[in-house]
VMD Tcl script that builds the backbone (N, CA, C; Angstrom):
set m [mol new atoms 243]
animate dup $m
set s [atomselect $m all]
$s set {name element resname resid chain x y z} {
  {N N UNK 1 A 93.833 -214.895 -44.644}
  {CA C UNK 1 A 95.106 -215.402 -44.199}
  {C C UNK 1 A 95.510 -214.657 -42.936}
  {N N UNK 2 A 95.956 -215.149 -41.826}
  {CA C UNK 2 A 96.422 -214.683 -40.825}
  {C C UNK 2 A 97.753 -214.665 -41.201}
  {N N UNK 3 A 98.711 -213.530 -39.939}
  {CA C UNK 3 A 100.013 -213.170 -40.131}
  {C C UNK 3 A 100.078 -212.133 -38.875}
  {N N UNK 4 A 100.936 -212.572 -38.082}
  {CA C UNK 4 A 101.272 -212.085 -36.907}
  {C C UNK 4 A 102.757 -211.623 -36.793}
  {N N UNK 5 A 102.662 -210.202 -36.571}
  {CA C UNK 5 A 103.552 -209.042 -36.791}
  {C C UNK 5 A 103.555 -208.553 -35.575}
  {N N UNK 6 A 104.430 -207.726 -35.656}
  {CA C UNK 6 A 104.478 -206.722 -34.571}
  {C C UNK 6 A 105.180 -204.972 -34.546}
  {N N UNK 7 A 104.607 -204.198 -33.954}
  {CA C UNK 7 A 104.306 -202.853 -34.388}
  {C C UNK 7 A 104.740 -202.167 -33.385}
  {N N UNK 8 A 105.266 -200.767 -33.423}
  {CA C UNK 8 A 105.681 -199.878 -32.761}
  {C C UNK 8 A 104.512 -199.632 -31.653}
  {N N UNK 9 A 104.618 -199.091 -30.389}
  {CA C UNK 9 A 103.456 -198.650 -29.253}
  {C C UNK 9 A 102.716 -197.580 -30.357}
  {N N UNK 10 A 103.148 -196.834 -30.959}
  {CA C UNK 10 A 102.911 -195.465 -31.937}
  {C C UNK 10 A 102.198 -196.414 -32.351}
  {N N UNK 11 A 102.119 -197.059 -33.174}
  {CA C UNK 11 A 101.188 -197.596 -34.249}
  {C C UNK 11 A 100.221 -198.161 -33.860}
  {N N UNK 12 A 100.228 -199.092 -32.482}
  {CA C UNK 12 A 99.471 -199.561 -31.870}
  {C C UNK 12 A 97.733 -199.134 -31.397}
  {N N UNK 13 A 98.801 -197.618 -30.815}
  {CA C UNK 13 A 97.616 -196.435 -30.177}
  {C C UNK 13 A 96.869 -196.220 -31.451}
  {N N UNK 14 A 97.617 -195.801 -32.638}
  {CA C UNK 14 A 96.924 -195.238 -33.661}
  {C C UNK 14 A 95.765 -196.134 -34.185}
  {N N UNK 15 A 96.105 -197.805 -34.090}
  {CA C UNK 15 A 95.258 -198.525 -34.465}
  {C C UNK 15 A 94.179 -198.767 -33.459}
  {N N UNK 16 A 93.778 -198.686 -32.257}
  {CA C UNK 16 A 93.567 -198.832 -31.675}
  {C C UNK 16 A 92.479 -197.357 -31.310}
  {N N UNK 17 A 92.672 -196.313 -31.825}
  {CA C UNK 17 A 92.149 -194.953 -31.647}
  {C C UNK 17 A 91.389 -195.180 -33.088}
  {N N UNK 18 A 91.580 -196.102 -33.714}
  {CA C UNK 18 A 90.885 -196.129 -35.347}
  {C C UNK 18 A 89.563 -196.618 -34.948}
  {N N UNK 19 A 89.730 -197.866 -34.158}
  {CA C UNK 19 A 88.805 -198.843 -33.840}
  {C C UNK 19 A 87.605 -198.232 -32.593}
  {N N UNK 20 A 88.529 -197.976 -31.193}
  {CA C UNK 20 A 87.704 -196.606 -30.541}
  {C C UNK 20 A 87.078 -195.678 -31.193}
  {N N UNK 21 A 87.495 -194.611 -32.210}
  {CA C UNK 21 A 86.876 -193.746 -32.917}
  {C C UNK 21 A 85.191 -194.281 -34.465}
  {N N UNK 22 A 85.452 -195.481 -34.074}
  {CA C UNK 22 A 84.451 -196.336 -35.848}
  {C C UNK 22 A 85.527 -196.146 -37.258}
  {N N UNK 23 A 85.984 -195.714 -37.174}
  {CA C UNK 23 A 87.534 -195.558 -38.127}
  {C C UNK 23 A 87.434 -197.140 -38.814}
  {N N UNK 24 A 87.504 -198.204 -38.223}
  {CA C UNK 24 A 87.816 -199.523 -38.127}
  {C C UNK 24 A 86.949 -200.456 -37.413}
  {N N UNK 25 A 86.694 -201.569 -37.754}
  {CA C UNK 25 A 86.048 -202.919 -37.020}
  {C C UNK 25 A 86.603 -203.434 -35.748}
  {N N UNK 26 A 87.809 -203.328 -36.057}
  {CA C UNK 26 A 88.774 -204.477 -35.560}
  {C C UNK 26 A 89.765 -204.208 -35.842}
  {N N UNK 27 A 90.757 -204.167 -34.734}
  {CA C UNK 27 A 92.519 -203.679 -35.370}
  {C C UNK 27 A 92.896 -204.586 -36.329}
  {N N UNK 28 A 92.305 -205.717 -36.465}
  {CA C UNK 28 A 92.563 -206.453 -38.272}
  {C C UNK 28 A 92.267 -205.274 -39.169}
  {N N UNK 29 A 91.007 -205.254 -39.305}
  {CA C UNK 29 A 90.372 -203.890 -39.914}
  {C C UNK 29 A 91.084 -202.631 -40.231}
  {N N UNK 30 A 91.494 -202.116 -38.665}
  {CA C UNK 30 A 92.730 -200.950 -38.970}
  {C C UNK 30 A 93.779 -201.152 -39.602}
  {N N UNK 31 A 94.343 -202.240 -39.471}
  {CA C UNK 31 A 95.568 -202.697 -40.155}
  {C C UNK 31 A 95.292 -202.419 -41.992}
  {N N UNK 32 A 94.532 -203.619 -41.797}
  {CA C UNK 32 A 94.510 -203.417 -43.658}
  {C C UNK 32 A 93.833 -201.896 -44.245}
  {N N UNK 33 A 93.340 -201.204 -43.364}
  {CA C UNK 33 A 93.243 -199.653 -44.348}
  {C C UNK 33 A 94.878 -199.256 -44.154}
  {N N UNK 34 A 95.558 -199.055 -43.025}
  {CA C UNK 34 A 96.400 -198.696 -43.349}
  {C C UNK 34 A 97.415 -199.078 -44.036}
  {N N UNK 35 A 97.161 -200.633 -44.620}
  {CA C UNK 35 A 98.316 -201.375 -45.313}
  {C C UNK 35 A 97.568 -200.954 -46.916}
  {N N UNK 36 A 96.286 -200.695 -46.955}
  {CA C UNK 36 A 95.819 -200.347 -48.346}
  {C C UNK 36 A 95.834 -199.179 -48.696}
  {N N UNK 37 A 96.001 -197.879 -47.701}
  {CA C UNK 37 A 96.444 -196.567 -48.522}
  {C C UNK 37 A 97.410 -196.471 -47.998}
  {N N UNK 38 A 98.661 -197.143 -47.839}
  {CA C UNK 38 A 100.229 -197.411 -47.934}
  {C C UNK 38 A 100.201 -198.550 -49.384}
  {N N UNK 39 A 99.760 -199.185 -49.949}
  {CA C UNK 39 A 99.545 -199.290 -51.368}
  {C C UNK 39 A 100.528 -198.992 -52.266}
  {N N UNK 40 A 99.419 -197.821 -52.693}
  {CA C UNK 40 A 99.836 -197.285 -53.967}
  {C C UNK 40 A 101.329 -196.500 -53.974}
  {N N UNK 41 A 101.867 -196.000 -52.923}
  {CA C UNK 41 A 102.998 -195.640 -52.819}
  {C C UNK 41 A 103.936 -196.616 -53.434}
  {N N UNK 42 A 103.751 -197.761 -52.255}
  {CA C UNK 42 A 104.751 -198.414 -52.466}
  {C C UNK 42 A 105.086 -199.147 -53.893}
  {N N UNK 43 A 103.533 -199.596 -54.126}
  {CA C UNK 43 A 103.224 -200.065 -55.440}
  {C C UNK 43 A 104.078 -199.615 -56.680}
  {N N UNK 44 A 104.403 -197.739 -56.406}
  {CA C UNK 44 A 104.975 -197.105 -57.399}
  {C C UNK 44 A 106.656 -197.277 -57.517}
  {N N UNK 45 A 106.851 -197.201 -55.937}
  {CA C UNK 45 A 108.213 -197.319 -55.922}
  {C C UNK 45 A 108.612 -198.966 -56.161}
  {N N UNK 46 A 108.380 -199.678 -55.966}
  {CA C UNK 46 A 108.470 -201.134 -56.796}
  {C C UNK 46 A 108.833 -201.264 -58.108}
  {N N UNK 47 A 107.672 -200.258 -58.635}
  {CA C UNK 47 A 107.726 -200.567 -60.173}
  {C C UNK 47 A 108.980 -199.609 -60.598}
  {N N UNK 48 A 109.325 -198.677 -60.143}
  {CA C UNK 48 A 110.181 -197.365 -60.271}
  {C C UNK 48 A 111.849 -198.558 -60.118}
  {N N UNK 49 A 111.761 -199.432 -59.125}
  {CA C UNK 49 A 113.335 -200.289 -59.206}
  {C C UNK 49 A 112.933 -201.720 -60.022}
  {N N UNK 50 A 111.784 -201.897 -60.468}
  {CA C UNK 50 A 111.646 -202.791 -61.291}
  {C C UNK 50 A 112.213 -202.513 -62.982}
  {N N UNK 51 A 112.138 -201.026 -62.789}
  {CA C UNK 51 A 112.427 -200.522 -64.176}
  {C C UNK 51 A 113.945 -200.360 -64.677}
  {N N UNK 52 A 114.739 -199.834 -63.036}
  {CA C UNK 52 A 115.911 -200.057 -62.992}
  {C C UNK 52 A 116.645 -201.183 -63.039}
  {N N UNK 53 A 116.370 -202.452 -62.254}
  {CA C UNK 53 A 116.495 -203.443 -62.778}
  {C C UNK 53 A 117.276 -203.960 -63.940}
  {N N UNK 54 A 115.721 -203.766 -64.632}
  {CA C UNK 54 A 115.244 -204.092 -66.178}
  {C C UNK 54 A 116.248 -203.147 -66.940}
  {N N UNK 55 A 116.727 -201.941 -66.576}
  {CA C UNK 55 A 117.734 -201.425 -67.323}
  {C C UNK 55 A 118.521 -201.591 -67.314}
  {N N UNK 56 A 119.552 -202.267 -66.431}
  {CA C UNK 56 A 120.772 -202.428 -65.881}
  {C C UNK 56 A 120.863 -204.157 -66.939}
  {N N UNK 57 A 119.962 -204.665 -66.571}
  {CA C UNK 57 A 119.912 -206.133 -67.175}
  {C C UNK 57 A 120.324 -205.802 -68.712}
  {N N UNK 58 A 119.123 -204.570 -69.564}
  {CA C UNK 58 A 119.265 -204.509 -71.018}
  {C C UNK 58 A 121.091 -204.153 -70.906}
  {N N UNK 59 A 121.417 -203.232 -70.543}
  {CA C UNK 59 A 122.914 -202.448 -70.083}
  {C C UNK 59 A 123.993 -203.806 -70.228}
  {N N UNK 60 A 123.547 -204.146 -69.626}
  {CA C UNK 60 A 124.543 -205.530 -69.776}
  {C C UNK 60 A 124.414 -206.466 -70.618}
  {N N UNK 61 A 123.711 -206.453 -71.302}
  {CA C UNK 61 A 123.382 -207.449 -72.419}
  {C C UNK 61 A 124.212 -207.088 -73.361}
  {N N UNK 62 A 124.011 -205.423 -73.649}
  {CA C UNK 62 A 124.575 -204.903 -74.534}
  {C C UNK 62 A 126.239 -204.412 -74.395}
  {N N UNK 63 A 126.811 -205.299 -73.048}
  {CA C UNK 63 A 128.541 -204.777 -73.074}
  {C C UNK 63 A 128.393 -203.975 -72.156}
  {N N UNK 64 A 127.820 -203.428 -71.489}
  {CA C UNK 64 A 128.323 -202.183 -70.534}
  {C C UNK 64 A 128.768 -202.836 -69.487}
  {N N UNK 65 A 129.771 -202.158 -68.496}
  {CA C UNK 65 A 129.816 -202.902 -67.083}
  {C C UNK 65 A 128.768 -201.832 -66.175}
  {N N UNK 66 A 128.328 -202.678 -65.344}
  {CA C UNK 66 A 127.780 -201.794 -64.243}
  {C C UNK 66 A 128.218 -201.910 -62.999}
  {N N UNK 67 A 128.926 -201.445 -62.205}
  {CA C UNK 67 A 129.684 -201.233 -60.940}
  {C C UNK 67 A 129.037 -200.885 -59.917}
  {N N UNK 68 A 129.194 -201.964 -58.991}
  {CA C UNK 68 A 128.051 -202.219 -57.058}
  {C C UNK 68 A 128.570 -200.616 -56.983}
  {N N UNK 69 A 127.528 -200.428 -56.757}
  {CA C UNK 69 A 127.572 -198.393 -55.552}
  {C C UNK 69 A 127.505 -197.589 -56.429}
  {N N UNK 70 A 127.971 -197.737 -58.097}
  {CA C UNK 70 A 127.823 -196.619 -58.649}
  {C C UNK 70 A 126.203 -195.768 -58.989}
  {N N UNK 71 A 125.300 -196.646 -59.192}
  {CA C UNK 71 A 124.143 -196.749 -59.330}
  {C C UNK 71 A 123.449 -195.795 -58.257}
  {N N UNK 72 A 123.812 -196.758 -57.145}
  {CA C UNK 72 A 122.887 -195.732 -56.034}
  {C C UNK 72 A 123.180 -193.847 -56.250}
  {N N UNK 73 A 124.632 -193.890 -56.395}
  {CA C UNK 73 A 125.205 -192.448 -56.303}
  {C C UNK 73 A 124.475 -191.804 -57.023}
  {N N UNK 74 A 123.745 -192.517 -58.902}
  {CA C UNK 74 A 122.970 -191.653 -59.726}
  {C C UNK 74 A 121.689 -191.550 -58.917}
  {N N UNK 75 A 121.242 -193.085 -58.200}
  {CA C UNK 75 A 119.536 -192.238 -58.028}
  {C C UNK 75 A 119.619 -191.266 -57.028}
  {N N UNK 76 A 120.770 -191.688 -55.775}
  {CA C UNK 76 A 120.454 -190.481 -54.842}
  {C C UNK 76 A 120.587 -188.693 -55.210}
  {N N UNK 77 A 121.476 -188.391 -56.484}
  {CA C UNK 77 A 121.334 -187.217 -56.843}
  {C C UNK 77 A 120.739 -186.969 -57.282}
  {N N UNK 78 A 119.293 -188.000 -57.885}
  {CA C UNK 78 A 118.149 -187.862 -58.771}
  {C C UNK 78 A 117.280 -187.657 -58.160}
  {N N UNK 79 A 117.390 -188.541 -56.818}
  {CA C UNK 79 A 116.231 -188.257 -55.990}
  {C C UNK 79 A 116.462 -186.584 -55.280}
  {N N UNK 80 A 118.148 -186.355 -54.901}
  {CA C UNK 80 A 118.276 -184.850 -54.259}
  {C C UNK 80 A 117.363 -183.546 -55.461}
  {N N UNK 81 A 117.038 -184.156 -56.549}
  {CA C UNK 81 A 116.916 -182.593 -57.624}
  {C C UNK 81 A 115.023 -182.825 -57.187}
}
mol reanalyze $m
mol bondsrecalc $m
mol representation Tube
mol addrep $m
């Protein structure tokens, strides 16, 4: 599948120094290593607000209210520890 994006000069060089160096085939090539070990990160953090979600949904099923902004305030001090 093609998909035409566009990228910082930074990213450019980098892809481009992949392909110069044998790193890569083809800045197609560079692209998808770097979109495939950017992956699993993201992969995790997905599932990490998929879970939140899914809790907030059970939360409310069961009567609780949940209030826009309060939420973030818990993960960002979760994420500060």
């Amino acid at each position: 599948m093609t998909v035409s994006v566009k990228v910082r000069k930074d990213v450019l060089e980098l892809i481009d120094k992949m392909v110069r160096y044998g790193l890569a085939r083809s800045r197609s090539h560079a692209i998808n290593i770097l979109i495939e070990r950017g992956l699993k990160e993201i992969r995790s953090e997905i599932e990490f607000w998929e879970k939140v979600y899914r809790d907030v949904e059970e939360f409310e099923k069961q009567g609780y209210v949940v209030r826009h902004g309060l939420l973030n305030k818990v993960l960002e001090e979760d994420r500060g520890r």
